[in-house]
C-alpha positions as CSV (number, residue, x, y, z in Angstrom):
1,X,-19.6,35.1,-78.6
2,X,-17.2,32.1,-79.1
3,X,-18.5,28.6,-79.5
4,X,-18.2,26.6,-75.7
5,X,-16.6,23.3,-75.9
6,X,-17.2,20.9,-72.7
7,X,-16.6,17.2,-71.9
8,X,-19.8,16.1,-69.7
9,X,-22.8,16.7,-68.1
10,X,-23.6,16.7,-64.7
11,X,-26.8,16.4,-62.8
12,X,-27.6,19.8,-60.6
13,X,-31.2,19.0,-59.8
14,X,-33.9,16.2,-59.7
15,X,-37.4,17.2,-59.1
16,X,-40.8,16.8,-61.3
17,X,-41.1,18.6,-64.3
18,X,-42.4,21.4,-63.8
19,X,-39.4,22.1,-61.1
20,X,-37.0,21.3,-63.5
21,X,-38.2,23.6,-65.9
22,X,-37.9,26.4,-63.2
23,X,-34.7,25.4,-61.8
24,X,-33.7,25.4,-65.5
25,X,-34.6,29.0,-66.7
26,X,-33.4,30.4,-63.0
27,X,-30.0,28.8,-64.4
28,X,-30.6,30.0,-68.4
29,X,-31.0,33.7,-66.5
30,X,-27.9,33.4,-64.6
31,X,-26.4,32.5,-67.3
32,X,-25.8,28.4,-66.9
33,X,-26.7,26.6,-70.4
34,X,-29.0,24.3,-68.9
35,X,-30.7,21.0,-70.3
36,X,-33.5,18.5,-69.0
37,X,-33.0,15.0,-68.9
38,X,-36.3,12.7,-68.2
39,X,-35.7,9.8,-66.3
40,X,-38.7,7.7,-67.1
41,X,-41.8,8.5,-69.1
42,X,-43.1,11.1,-67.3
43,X,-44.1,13.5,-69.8
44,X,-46.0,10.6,-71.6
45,X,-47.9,10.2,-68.3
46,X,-48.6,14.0,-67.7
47,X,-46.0,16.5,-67.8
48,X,-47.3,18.3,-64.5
49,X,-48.3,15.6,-62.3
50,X,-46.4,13.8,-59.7
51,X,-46.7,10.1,-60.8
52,X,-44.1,9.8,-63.4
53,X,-40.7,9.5,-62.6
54,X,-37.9,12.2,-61.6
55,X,-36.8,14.7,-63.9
56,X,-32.8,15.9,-63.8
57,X,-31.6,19.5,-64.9
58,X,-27.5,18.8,-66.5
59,X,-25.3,21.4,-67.0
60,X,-21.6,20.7,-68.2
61,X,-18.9,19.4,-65.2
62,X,-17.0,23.1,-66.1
63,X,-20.5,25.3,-65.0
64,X,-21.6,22.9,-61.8
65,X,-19.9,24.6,-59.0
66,X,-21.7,28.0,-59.7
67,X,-25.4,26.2,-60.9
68,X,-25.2,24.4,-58.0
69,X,-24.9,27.8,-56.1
70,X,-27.6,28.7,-57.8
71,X,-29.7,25.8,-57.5
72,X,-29.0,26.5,-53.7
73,X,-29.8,29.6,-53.3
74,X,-33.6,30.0,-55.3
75,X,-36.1,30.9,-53.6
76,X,-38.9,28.5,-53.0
């Protein structure tokens, strides 16, 4: 497996973190290198509670069409 060069990331979801960590493995399983990005302090806060900020799930620009097919299509 070669080595994937990409220019940016791009934001596919916003949610708390324990979404974003879901959304994030749905994407690893489909295939999607995935990363989270915290907004805010959040995780300092507590990692599973809804009084920090908003969490983001990036892929790169190149993967966003099909994550955010993805992203779209999970079930809740």
């Amino acid at each position: 497996m070669g080595a994937k060069m990409y220019g940016s990331l791009v934001e596919v979801f916003r949610g708390s973190l324990w979404e974003a960590e879901l959304v994030k493995g749905l994407l690893n399983a489909a295939g999607v290198d995935a990363m989270i990005k915290d907004e805010t302090l959040s995780a300092v806060t507590s990692p599973y509670s809804n009084t920090g900020g908003k969490v983001l799930v990036m892929v790169n620009k190149e993967e966003e069409v099909f994550a955010r097919k993805v992203v779209a299509e999970r079930k809740v």
